[in-house]
N, C-alpha and C positions, 0 to 999 in steps of 0.2 A: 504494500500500500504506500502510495507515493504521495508526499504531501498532505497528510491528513496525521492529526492526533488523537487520541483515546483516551478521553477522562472519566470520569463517576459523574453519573448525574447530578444533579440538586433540584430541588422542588421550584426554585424557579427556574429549572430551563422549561416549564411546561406550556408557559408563554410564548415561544420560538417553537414551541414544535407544535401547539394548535394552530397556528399564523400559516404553517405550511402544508400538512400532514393532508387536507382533502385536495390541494393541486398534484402533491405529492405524488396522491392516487389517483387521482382524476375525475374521484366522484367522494360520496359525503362518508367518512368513515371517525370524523372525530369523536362519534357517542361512544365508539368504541373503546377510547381512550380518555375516560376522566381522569381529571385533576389527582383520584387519591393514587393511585399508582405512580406519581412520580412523588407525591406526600411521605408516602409508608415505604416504596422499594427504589428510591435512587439509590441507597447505597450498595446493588445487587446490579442498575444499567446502567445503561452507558451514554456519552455524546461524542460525535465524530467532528471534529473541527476544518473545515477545509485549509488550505493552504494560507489565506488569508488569517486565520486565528481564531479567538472570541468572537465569535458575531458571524462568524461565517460556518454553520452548520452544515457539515456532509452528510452525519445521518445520526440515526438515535435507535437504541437498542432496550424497550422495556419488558426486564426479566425478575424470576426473585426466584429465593428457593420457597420450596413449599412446606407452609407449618404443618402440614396434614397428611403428606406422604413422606415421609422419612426417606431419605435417601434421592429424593427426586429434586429437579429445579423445572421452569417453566420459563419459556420465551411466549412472552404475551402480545408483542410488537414492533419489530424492524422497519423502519425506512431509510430512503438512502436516495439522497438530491438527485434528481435527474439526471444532473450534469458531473454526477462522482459516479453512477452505475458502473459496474464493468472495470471500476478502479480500488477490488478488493478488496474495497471500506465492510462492506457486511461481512464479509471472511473475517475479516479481522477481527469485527465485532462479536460474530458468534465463539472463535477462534476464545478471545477475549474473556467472554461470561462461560465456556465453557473451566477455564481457570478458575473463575468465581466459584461456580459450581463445585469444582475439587476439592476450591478450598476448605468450603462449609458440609465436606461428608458429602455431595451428592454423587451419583455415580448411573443418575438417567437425569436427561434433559427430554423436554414434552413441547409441543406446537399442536398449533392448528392451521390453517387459512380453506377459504372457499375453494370447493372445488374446480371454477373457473378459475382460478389464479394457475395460471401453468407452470410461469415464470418462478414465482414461489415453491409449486412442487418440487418445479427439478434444483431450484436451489438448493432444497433441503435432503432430496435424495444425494448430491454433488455432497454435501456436508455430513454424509455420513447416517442418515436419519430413515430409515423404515419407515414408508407410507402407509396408511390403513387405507380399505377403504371409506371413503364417503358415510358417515354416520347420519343417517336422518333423523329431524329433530336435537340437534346436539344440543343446539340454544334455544330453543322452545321450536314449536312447528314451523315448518317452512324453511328450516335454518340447515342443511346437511353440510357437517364441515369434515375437511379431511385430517385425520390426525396423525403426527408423529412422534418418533421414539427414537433415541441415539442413546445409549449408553457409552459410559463415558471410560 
């Protein structure tokens, strides 16, 4: 990864990452990502600085380990600027929290995303992570998401 750095989040980068997060996607995905997740688990994700520094966001990684499976961590949310894709910033990232993950005893990491996201699947297949199928209802009806699994 060239040009980009990797810090711990803070509860205020939540501000920078709603400002961006639905162009990021291209449609409205910030319900998905409240406020208490960078509150209770920045000290578990990450922010990706571009080449420019502070103020210049490559991408954001919100992860944590899990108080309720023992042994497990969870990636809840990756983006990655348009303009840094393709430039190993998410590698890094996961790369990154999967460290986190060792640190605190986990020894699986968990995801989801839609099953239209393709780009997403084979990222995750690329990174090591067994795809399930397609769950329907995962998030109440209507919602079928695909889940993954890496052991670590």
């Amino acid at each position: 990864m060239t040009g980009h750095a990797l810090r711990a989040a803070t509860p205020g980068d939540y501000d920078a990452i709603a400002a961006v997060v639905d162009d990021w996607w291209g449609r409205p995905v910030l319900p998905s990502l409240p406020r208490l997740f960078l509150d209770h688990f920045h000290g578990t994700s990450l922010i990706a600085e571009g080449p420019e520094g502070p103020g210049d966001m490559a991408g954001f990684l919100i992860g944590f380990v899990s108080p309720s499976q023992p042994g497990e961590a969870y990636i809840h949310f990756v983006g990655v600027a348009p303009g840094a894709r393709k430039s190993g910033v998410a590698r890094s990232m996961y790369e990154r929290f999967f460290g986190i993950a060792r640190g605190h005893g986990r020894h699986v990491v968990r995801a989801i995303t839609a099953p239209v996201n393709e780009r997403s699947i084979a990222f995750h297949r690329r990174m090591g992570f067994e795809a399930g199928d397609p769950v329907p209802g995962y998030n109440g009806p209507g919602t079928s998401l695909v889940t993954f699994v890496r052991t670590l």
